[in-house]
C-alpha angles and dihedrals in degrees: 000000000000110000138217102262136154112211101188108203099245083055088049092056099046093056103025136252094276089048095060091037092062084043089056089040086062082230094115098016117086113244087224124028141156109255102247087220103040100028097224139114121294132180109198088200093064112025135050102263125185126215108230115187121191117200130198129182103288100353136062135198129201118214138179128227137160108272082226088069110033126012122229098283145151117243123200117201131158116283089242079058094051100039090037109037097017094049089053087048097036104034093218136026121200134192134295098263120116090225100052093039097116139184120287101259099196139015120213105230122217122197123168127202149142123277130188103222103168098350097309137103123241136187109242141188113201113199131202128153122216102237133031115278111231114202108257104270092019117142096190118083100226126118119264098166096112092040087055092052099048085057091060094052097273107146124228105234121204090195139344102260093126141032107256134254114278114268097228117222077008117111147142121256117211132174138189080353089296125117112250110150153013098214124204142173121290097243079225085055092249121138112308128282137216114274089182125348135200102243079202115021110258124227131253130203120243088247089056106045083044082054091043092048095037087048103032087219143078127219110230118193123177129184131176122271120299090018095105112012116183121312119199092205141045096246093050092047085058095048089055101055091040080057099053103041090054078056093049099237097118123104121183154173143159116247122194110257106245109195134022 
């Protein structure tokens, strides 16, 4: 079925003719997505969806978004950006061939909230991706999204009784007291890079941004897909994490607020 799909003509020159008509086709483009600027549900069938492709230096990435949040555009980042914070969103890169640039397979979703650890509120993101996350090379199709980040100091939680150990070079970038990035270490030791960025700043309630100021840190739990789902309120936000972490399934650390 043809989709809804917007082809903007800088995309259309970056994958070929034959590519965006096969995305228009609906033979290549997925019928529902998660807007990779909003984070929430799309269905390219019924509702005006851009094509927005980001490059790097050798690798590209296509993503999905309402066309009432981001137009069809080509995005250019730094090939530690596309291979670091793209990989976790998209869940693969290939290579910079019009006929091997694919579909995004997964979106890395980002919720904040508040949650009570000892008696205290913290600001907290909650990350789970909508779609497994295979190790780059792997030929299995398991999940390797939480192993990866235990090799990068992410600590296993059981349960949710204390606020977890600081994620060293790690921190949370706001901004006009809006989200914009999870920041990490340049793996050169340069200046930090996005582990995962906010393609359209996300909004933050007034409780959370008072936490983030009053801590100087943000909480940052992440589980495998289907472990948390969305939750539409705070508490059953909560419920959800204590769930996944008795099933072992919960990964956490603290980052440094940057930004105010």
């Amino acid at each position: 079925m043809p989709r809804m799909l917007d082809v903007s003509d800088e995309v259309r020159a970056e994958i070929g003719a034959e590519e965006a008509d096969r995305l228009l086709a609906g033979e290549n483009a997925p019928g529902s997505y998660d807007c990779t600027s909003c984070r929430t549900p799309g269905d390219s069938e019924h509702e005006r969806t851009s094509t927005v492709l980001f490059i790097g230096d050798e690798t590209a990435v296509l993503a999905f978004a309402h066309s009432s949040c981001l137009p069809s555009q080509v995005v250019q980042v730094t090939e530690e950006q596309l291979q670091g914070a793209v990989r976790s969103i998209s869940g693969d890169t290939v290579d910079l061939n019009p006929d091997k640039v694919v579909p995004e397979q997964a979106v890395l979703g980002v919720t904040s909230g508040l949650v009570l650890i000892a008696g205290e509120l913290h600001p907290a993101l909650v990350v789970e991706p909508t779609a497994p996350i295979v190790r780059p090379g792997a030929t299995d199709i398991g999940d390797d999204f939480l192993p990866l980040l235990i090799e990068q100091g992410f600590m296993p939680l059981s349960e949710l009784s204390e606020v977890p150990p600081v994620q060293h070079g790690w921190s949370v970038l706001l901004a006009m007291g809006q989200l914009h990035a999870v920041l990490q270490p340049s793996v050169n030791g340069g200046p930090p890079v996005a582990w995962w960025q906010a393609h359209q700043p996300l909004q933050v309630t007034e409780g959370w941004r008072a936490a983030a100021n009053k801590h100087q840190q943000v909480l940052m739990f992440a589980a495998p897909v289907g472990s948390i789902g969305r939750q539409p309120r705070e508490d059953l936000l909560r419920g959800a994490l204590d769930k996944a972490a008795a099933n072992g399934k919960l990964v956490g650390a603290a980052m440094p607020l940057a930004g105010t």
